[in-house]
C-alpha positions as CSV (number, residue, x, y, z in Angstrom):
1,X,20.1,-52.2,-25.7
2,X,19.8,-52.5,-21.9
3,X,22.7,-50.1,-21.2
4,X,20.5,-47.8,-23.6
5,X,17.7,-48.1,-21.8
6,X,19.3,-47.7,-18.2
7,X,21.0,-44.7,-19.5
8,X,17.4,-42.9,-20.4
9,X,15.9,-44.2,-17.0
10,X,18.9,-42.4,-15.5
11,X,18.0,-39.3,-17.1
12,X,14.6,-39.1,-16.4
13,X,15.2,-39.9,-12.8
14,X,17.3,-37.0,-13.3
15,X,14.7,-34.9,-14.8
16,X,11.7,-36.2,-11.6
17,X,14.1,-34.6,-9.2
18,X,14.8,-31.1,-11.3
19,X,10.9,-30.9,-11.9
20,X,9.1,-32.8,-9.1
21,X,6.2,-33.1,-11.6
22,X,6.6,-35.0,-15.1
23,X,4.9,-35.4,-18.0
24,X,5.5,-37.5,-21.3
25,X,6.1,-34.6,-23.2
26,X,8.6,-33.3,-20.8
27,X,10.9,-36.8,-22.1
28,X,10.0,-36.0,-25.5
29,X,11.5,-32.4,-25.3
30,X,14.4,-34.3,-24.0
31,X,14.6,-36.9,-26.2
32,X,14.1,-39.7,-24.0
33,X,11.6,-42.5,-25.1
34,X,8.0,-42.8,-23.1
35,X,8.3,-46.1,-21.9
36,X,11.1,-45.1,-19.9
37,X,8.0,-43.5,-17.4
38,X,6.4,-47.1,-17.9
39,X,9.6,-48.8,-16.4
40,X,10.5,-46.8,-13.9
41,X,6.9,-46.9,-12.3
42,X,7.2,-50.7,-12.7
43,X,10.6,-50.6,-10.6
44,X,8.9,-48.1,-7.8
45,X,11.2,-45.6,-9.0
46,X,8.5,-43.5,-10.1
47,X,5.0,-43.5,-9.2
48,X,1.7,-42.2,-11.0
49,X,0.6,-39.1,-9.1
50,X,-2.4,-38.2,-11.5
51,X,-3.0,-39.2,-15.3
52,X,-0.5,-38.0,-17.6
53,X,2.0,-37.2,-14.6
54,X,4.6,-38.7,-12.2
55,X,6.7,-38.0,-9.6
56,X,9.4,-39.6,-7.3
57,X,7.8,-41.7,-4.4
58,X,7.8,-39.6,-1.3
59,X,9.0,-36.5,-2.8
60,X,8.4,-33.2,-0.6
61,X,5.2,-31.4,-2.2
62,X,4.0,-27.9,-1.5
63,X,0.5,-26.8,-0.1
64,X,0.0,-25.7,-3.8
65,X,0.6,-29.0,-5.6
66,X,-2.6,-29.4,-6.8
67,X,-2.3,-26.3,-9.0
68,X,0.9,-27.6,-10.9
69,X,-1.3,-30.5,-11.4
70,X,-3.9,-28.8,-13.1
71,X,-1.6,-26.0,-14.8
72,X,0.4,-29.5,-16.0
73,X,-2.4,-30.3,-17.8
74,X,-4.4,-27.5,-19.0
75,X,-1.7,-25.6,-20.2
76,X,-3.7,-22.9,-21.9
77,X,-4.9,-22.2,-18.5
78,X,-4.8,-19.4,-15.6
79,X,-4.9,-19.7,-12.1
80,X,-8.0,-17.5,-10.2
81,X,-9.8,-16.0,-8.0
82,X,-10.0,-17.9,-4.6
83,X,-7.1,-20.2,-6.0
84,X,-5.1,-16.7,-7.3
85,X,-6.1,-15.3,-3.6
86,X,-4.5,-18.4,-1.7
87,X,-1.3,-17.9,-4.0
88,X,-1.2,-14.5,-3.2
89,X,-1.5,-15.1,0.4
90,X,-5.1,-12.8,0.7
91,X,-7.9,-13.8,2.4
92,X,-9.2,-16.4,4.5
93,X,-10.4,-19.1,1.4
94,X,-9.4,-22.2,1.5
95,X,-11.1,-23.9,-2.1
96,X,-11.0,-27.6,-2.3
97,X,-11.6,-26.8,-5.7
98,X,-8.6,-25.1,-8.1
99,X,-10.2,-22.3,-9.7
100,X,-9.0,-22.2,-13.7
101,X,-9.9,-19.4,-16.1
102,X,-9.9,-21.0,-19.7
103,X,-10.8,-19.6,-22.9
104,X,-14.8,-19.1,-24.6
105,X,-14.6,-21.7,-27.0
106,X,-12.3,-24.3,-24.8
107,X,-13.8,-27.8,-24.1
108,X,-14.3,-27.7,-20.2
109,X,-11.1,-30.1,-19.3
110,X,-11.9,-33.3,-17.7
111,X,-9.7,-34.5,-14.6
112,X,-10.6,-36.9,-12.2
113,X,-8.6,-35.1,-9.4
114,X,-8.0,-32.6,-8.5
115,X,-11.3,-31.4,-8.3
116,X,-11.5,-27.7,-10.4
117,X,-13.9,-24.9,-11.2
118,X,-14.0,-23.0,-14.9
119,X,-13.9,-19.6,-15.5
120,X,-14.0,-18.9,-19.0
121,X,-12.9,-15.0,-20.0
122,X,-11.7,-13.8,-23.8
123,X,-8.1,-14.1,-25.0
124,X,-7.2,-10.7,-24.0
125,X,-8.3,-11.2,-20.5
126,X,-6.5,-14.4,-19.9
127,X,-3.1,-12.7,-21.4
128,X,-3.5,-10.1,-19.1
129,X,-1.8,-9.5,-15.6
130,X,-0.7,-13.2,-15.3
131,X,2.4,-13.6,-13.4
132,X,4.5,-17.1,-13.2
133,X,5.2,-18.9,-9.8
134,X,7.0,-22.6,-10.0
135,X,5.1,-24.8,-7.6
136,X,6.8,-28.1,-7.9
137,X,8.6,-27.5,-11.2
138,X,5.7,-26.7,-13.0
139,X,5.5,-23.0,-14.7
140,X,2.3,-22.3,-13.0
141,X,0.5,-19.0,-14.8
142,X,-1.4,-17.0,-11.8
143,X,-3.1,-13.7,-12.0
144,X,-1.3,-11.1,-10.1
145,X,-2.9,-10.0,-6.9
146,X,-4.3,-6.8,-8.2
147,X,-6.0,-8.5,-11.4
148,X,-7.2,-11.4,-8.6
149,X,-8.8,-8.9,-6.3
150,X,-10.6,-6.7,-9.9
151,X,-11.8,-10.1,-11.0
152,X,-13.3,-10.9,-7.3
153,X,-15.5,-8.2,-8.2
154,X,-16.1,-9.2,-11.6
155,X,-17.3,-12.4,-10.4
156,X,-18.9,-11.6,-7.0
157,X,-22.1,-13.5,-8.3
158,X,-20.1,-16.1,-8.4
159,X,-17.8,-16.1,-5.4
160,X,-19.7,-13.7,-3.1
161,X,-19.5,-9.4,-2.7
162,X,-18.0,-10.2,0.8
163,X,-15.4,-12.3,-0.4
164,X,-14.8,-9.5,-2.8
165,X,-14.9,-7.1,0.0
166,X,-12.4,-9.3,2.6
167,X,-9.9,-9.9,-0.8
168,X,-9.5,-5.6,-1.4
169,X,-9.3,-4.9,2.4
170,X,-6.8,-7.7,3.0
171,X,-4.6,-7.0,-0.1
172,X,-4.1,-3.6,0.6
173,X,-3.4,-4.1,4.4
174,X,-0.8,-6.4,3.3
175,X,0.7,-4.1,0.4
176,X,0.2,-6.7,-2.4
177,X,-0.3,-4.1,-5.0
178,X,-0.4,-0.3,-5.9
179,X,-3.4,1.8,-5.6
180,X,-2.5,3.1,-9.5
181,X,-2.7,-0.8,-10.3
182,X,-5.5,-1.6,-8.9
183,X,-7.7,1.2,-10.3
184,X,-6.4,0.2,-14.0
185,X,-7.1,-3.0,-13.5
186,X,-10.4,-2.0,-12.5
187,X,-10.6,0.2,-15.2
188,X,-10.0,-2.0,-17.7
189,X,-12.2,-5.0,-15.9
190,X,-14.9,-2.1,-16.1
191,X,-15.7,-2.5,-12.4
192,X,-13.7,0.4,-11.2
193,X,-17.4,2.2,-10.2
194,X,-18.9,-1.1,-8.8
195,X,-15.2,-0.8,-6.6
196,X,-14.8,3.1,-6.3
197,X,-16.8,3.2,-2.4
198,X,-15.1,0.4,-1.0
199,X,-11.4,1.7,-2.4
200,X,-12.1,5.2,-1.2
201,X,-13.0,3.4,2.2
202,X,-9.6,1.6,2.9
203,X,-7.9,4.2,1.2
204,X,-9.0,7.6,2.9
């Protein structure tokens, strides 16, 4: 029985280093028994990095870890806006917050940390324009820097026009999308005339 149970600590060792971030059901896809976490965080093998997720002690994480976090365990959400910009590399925000698009009728999630900030858009929107980055081994779904930029101005009430304003300007310096991609997402965010000046300004 011990032999059995030192062989599925082996394995999910195996599995902390593959993934950097773990999570019960990540052993249960495996087949490997809960407690195993429980064990191995007992031993210092393992340690508790947030509810519902572990990691190796002192494992190397990136300057985006607190996004796997979150995308760990609100799975049915999106990274956006200021988070999506920082992704992407656009801009000058630095959120303390992860901003999280979920959908209507979703209970707001609860976490203790990190800290985040709900967006909630329809099913359609949220399916739309996300890409996939791993941060950490987590499958972390991100809007694409085009969508990220329309939505700036879909939500200027919320994060400010001249963040809006510094996010177009800064993605297009930097080639981050297509001017044909940017005026469909527009189009289909229904912003494209709230944007059409300030395109026709960078763009001329």
């Amino acid at each position: 029985m011990k032999a059995t149970a030192t062989t599925h600590e082996q394995k999910v060792l195996h599995l902390a280093r593959a993934r950097t971030l773990l999570r019960a059901r990540d052993l249960t896809q495996h087949g490997l028994p809960t407690i195993a976490l429980t064990r191995l965080v007992q031993a210092g093998k393992l340690e508790r990095v947030a509810r519902g997720l572990y990691g190796l002690p002192g494992a190397t994480i990136s300057e985006h870890r607190s996004l796997a976090e979150v995308s760990a365990r609100v799975p049915k959400g999106v990274v956006c806006l200021l988070s999506a910009l920082r992704v992407h590399e656009i801009g000058t925000q630095a959120p303390f917050e992860v901003w999280i698009a979920i959908p209507q009728h979703m209970v707001t999630p609860r976490l203790d940390q990190p800290a985040i900030r709900v967006v909630r858009m329809s099913d359609e929107a949220l399916a739309d324009g996300v890409e996939r980055e791993n941060i950490d081994g987590v499958e972390v779904p991100v809007f694409s820097a085009a969508r990220t930029v329309v939505d700036c101005f879909r939500f200027r009430n919320k994060i400010g026009l001249d963040v809006a304003l510094e996010a177009l300007r800064d993605g297009w310096g930097r080639r981050k999308f297509t001017l044909d991609d940017l005026w469909r997402r527009a189009t289909s965010g229904r912003v494209a005339n709230v944007m059409r000046p300030y395109i026709e300004a960078i763009t001329s």
